[in-house]
Each structure stands twice: as structure tokens, then as C-alpha cells.
C-alpha positions in Angstrom: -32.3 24.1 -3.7 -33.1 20.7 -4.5 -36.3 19.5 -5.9 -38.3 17.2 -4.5 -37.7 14.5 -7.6 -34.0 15.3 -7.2 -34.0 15.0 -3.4 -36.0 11.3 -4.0 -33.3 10.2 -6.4 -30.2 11.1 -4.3 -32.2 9.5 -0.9 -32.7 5.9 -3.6 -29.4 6.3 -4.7 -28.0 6.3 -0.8 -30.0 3.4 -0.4 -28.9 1.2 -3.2 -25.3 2.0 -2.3 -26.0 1.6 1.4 -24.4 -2.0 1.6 -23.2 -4.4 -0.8 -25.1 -8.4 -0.7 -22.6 -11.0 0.0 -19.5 -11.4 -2.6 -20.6 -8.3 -4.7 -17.6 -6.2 -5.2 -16.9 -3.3 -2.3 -13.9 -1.3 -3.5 -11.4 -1.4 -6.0 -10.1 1.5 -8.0 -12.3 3.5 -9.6 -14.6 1.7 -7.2 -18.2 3.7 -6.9 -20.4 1.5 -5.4 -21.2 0.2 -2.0 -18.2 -0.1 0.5 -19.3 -1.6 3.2 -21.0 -5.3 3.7 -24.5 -7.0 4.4 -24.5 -8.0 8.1 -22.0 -11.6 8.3 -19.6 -10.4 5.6 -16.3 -8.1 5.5 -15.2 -6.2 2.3 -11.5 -7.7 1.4 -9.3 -6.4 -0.6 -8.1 -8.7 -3.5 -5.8 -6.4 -5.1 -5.6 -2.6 -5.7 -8.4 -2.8 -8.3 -11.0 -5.6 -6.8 -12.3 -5.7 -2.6 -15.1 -8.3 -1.9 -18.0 -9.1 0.4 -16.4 -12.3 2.3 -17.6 -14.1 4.7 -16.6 -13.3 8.2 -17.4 -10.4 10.8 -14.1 -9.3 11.6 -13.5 -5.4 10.1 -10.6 -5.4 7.7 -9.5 -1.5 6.2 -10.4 -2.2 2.5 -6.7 -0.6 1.9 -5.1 -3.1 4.0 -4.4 -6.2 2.0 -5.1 -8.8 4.7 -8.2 -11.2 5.5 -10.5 -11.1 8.1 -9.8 -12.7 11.1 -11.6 -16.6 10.4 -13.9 -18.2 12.7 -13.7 -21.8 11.2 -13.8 -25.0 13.2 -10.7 -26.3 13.9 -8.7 -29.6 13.2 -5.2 -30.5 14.4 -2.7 -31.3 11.7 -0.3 -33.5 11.8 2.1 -35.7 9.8 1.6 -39.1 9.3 4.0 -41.6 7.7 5.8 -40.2 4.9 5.1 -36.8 5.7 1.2 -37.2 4.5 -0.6 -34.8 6.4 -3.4 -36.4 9.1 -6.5 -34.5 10.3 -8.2 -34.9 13.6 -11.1 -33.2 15.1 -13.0 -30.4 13.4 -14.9 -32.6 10.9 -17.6 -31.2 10.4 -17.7 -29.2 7.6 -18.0 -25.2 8.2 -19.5 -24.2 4.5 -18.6 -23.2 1.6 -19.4 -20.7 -1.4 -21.9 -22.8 -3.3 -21.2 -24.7 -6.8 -21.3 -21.1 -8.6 -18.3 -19.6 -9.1 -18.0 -16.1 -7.2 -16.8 -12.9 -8.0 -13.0 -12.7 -7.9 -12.5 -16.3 -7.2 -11.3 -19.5 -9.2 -11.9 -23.4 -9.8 -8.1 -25.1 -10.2 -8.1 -27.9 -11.6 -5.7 -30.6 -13.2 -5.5 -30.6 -17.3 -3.1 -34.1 -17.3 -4.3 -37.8 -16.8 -4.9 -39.4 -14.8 -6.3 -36.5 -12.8 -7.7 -34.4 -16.3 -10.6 -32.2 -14.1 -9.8 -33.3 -10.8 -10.4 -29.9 -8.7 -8.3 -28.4 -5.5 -10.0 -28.6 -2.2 -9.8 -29.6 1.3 -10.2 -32.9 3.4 -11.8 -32.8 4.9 -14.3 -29.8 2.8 -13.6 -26.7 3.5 -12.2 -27.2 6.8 -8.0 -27.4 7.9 -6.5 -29.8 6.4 -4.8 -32.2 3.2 -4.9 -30.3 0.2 -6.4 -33.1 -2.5 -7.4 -32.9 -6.1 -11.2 -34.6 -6.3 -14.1 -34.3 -7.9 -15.7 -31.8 -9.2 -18.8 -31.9 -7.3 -16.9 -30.8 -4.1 -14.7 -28.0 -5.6 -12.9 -25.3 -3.9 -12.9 -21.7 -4.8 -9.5 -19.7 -4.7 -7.3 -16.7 -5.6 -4.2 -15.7 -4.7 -3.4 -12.9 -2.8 0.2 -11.3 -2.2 1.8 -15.0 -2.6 -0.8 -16.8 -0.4 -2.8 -19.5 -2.2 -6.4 -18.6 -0.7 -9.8 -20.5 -0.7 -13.1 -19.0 0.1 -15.1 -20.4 3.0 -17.5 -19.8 5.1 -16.7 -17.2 8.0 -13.3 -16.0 5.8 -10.6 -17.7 4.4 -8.5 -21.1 4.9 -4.1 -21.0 3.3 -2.5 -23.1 1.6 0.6 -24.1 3.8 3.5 -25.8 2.0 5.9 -28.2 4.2 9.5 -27.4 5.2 12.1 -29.4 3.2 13.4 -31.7 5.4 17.0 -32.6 3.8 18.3 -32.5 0.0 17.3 -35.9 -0.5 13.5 -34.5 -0.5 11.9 -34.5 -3.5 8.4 -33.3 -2.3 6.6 -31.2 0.0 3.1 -31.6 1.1 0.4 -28.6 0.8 -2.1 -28.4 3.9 -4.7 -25.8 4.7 -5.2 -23.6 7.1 -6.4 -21.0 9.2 -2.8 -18.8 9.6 -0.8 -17.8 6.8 2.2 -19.4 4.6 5.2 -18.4 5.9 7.3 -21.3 3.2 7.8 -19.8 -0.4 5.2 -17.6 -2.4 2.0 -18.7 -4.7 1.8 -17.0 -7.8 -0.5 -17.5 -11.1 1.9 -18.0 -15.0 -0.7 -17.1 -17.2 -3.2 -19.7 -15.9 -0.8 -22.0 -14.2 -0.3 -22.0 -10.1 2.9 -22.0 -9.1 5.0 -22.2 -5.9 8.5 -20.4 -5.7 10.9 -21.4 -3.1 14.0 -19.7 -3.8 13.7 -16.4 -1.2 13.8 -19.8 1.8 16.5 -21.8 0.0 14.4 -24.3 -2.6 15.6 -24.2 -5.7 12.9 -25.9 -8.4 13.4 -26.7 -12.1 9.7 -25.9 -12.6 7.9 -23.7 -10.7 4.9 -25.4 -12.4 5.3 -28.9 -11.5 3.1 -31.1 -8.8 2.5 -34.2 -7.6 -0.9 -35.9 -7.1 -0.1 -39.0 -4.9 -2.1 -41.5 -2.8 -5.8 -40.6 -2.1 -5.5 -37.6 -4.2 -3.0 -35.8 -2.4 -1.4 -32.6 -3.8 1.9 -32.3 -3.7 4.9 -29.8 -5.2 7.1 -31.7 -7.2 10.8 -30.8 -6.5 12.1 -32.5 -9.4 11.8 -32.8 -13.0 8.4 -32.6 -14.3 8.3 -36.4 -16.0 11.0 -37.9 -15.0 12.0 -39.6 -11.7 8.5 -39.4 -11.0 8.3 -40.5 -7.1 5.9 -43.9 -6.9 2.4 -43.9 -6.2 2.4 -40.0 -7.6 1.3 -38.7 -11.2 2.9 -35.6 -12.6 0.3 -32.6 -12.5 0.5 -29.3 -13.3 -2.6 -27.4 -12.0 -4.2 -24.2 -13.6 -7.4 -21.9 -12.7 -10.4 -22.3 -14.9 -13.0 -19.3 -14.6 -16.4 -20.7 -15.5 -19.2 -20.4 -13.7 -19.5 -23.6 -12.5 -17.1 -26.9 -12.0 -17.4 -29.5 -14.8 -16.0 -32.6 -15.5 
């Protein structure tokens, strides 16, 4: 039988473990904590070892290795000249994580001029849309999860979606977010570096690593040689997560 200082510290130990506050871990291997999520948030599973309190209210099995269903505002894309993706509607901005890093989550950033510290993100923020490298003072947070290049926002997640090559005689392919998945090549971290591999739909790339940032800050991936034939008005980039716990210049 249980005593009565026993029975107080299981009924406190119930209670701390009752729900987990917004973007504390919720499952993972090993995982003993809190596994459900503070009323507005879902518990996500990153990877086999690390599930997170996300935004959004849509249940997701913590075993099943897909977002929440996201209930952003919502822009139409479409392609302007040059294959420069256009927003319209939807621009007002839905939310995002806050200029502290969260659990689980990454800055990326450029490490080459002229873009040294410019950070991924949306335009417009954390909304559908261009995929831009800007400021640090409007970061994005992301990870990547099963070859989807994610970003945290509020009410679940946005994806990065990478353009179909056209013809042979492309030599890059614009990177737009939004609310469905990528469906064109997989994301994947080299160490630090982001890459994008399009060999399982027929792209083959001499550097996995290689971008493009082009007019108004657009993010590209580069489909050539990194330095060389570099396409005008674009700067070669390669792009790589930075884990502090805030954005700096």
C-alpha cells in the first residue's frame, strides 16, 4: 500500500508529465516525458529519436512521420517571367516561432559574399511563397524531415517546393514554399550543408551543394558548376544550418 507521501509524489509526477508547453520535446526514443501537447500544438515526429510540440491542432500518431495538417493563409503561386515565382493574396503574415531558435529546428544561412549571413525564409514571412535569402532579423526556422526541407510556422509547417526542369538547356530551378509537400527530388543535410538531389526524377547535378541567389534575393539550385558559368544577376551560394540560439549577422 502506498503512503500518503508516495501517493503525493506519483499524483505531482502525473501532473508535470500531463502535457508538454509548446515546442518542448514529446517523444523520441527513450522518450519519458510528456506525449501529448498544450492546447494549439500537435507532437510531430522529427525522426525516430526527437517528436515536438508544433503548432497546429490537427492529431498526428507521434509514429507516423508526417505533419499536421496546416491551417496557414493562403497565397496563389505563380510564375512570373523567367520562371521567378509571384505571390498573390494571403499577405498577411500568419506567425512565426520567435527570434529564439527552438528545439529541433535550424537558422540556414549563406557563408559566401555577397550574401555571407543572409538567412532562408519566405516572401512574403512565413506565408506560401519565394524562397529568399534576407536578413537576419526575419529568419526562418527549419529541418528536414524524410527529404522535405521544412520551416516552422505558426499553425504547422510550410515546404520547400523545387520547380520542374523545363528542358536541358535549364540551368536553374526555383524553390517556393508551401503548404503540400515536395514531390521534385529530396532535401538532405552533408554535414552542415543543404542539399537537393535530383537524380531519382532525372536531374543529374555536379554539386548537390551548389545554389543560386539571384534578383531580390531569390534562392535558387544551381544546375551547373558551382563558379563557373555563373547565370547573370545570380551569385554562387552554398547554404548551411547554423544552430545558435539566435540569428546574427
Amino acid at each position: 500500500m502506498l503512503s500518503v507521501n508516495s501517493l503525493v509524489a506519483l499524483l505531482s509526477a502525473t501532473a508535470v508529465y500531463a502535457q508538454q508547453s509548446a515546442y518542448g520535446q514529446c517523444g523520441g526514443t527513450g522518450w519519458a516525458g510528456a506525449t501529448t501537447c498544450v492546447s494549439g500544438y500537435t507532437c510531430f515526429e522529427t525522426n525516430e529519436y526527437y517528436s515536438q510540440c508544433i503548432p497546429g491542432s490537427n492529431p498526428v500518431p507521434i509514429s507516423g512521420g508526417s505533419a499536421p495538417s496546416t491551417t496557414l493563409m493562403t497565397s496563389t503561386i505563380s510564375s512570373g517571367s523567367g520562371g521567378t515565382p509571384t505571390t498573390s493574396g494571403g499577405s498577411s503574415a500568419t506567425g512565426g516561432p520567435g527570434t529564439t531558435l527552438q528545439s529541433g529546428y535550424y537558422w540556414i544561412r549563406a557563408v559566401e559574399a555577397p550574401n555571407f549571413h543572409d538567412y532562408l525564409q519566405t516572401s512574403p514571412e512565413y506565408v506560401p511563397g519565394t524562397a529568399i535569402l534576407d536578413s537576419y532579423t526575419t529568419a526562418g526556422q527549419f529541418q528536414i524531415v524524410s527529404g522535405q526541407l521544412v520551416e516552422l510556422v505558426s499553425g504547422g509547417l510550410l515546404y520547400a517546393n523545387v520547380e520542374m526542369m523545363a528542358n536541358s538547356t535549364v540551368n536553374k530551378l526555383s524553390v517556393t514554399f508551401s503548404t503540400t509537400k515536395n514531390t521534385y527530388g529530396t532535401f538532405a543535410f552533408s554535414g552542415d550543408a543543404v542539399q537537393w538531389d535530383g537524380t531519382a526524377v532525372g536531374v543529374a547535378r555536379q554539386n548537390l551543394s551548389a545554389w543560386l541567389v539571384c534578383t531580390n534575393q531569390t534562392l535558387w539550385i544551381n544546375l551547373g558548376a558551382y563558379g563557373y558559368m555563373t547565370p547573370a544577376g545570380c551569385a554562387d551560394e552554398t547554404i548551411h544550418y547554423y544552430n545558435g540560439a539566435t540569428a546574427v549577422s
